[in-house]
N, C-alpha and C positions, 0 to 999 in steps of 0.2 A: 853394194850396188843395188839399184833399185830397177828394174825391169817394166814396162811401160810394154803393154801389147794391146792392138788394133785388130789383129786377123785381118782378114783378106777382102771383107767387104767394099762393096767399090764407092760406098760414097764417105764424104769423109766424116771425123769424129775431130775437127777441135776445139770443141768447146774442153773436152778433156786434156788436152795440150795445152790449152790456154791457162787450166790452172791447175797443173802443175809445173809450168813454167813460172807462175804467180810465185806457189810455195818455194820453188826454187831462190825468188827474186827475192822474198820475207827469210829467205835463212831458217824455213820450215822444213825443208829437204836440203842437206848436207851431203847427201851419199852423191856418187856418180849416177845419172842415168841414164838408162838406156833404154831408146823409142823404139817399138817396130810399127813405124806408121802406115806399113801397107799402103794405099789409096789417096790418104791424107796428106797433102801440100802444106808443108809445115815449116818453118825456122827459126833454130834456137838457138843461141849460146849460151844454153846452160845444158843443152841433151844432147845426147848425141843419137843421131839418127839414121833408121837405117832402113830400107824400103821394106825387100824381105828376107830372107836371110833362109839356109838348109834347114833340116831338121833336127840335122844334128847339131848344128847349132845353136836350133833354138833350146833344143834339149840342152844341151851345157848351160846358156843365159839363163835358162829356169832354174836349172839346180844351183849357182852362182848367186841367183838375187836373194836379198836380204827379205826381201817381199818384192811380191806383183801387184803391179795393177794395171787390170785389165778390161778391156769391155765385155759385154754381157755373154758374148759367144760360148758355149756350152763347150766346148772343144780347148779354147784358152783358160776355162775353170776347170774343167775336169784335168787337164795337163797341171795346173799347179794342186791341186787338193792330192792326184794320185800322189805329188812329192812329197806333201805334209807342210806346201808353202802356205803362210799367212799371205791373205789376196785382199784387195780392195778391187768391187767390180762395180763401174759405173758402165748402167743402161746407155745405148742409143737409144734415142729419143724419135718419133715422126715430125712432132713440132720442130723440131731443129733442122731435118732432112738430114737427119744420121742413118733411118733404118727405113724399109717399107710399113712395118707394123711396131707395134709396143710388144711384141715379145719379149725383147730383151728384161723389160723392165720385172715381166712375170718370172721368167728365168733368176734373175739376182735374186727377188725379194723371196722366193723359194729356199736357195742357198743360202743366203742368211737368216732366215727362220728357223735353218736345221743347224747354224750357225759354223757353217763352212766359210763363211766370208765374211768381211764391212764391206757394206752398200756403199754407194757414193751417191746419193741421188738430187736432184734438180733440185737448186737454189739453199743446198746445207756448204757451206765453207769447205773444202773438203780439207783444209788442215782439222777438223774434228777425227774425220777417219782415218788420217794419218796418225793422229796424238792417241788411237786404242791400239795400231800394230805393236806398239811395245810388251804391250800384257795381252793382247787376243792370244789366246789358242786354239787353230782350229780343230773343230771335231774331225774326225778320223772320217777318212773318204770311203765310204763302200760302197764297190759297183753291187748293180741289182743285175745284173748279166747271168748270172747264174741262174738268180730264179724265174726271170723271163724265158731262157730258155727251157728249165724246167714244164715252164707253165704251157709251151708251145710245144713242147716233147708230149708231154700227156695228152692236147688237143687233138695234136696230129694222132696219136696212137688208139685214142678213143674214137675218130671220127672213120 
């Protein structure tokens, strides 16, 4: 199964539904998948879709998917990297009226530089990113939570 997350933002994202509903129609995705389109006005017969769903539920579909892919939201990368899933994370975009700003885009291309994910980004096929989940391995997720708190522990104790 192949897990499709949106997060919670209120405007929509299909341009990323659009293809992968494509790969789905090319027999480039085979597996089952599963949408959480949050915001996004969507319809498919090839996904199955779902507004929003608990946490713990989402927690099971996480650990369940073969891989995610997901939008850029920090929160829906950081939930699959703690698992050790392989991710595809495609930016929301301003030009599109996906996002208020291009954060997202600074976000992914981050994560992938440290090579925690495959980008998906404007106007590449994304069956390319789809054809490296079979040999990607992500690098190993580690929080910096530790040492920021450190570093805030000392400030405070010094000031």
């Amino acid at each position: 199964m192949i897990l499709v997350v949106l997060g919670t933002h209120e405007l929509p994202f299909t341009r990323l539904l659009n293809a992968i509903d494509e790969q789905v129609e090319r027999g480039i995705i085979r597996d089952e998948v599963i949408v959480q389109v949050g915001h996004t006005p969507f319809e498919s017969q090839n996904m199955k879709l779902v507004k929003f769903t608990s946490y713990e539920e989402m927690d099971r579909l996480y650990d369940q998917a073969a891989y995610i892919i997901t939008h850029g939201g920090t929160g829906s990368i950081t939930t699959g990297l703690k698992k050790g899933k392989k991710m595809i994370a495609a930016p929301r975009l301003v030009k599109y009226g996906e996002h208020n700003d291009n954060h997202q885009l600074e976000i992914v291309n981050q994560f992938e530089a440290t090579g925690h994910l495959i980008a998906w980004h404007d106007g590449i096929d994304l069956s390319e990113a789809i054809s490296k989940m079979t040999t990607f391995e992500p690098a190993p997720f580690q929080s910096g939570r530790k040492q920021i708190i450190s570093i805030l522990k000392d400030f405070i104790e010094k000031s």
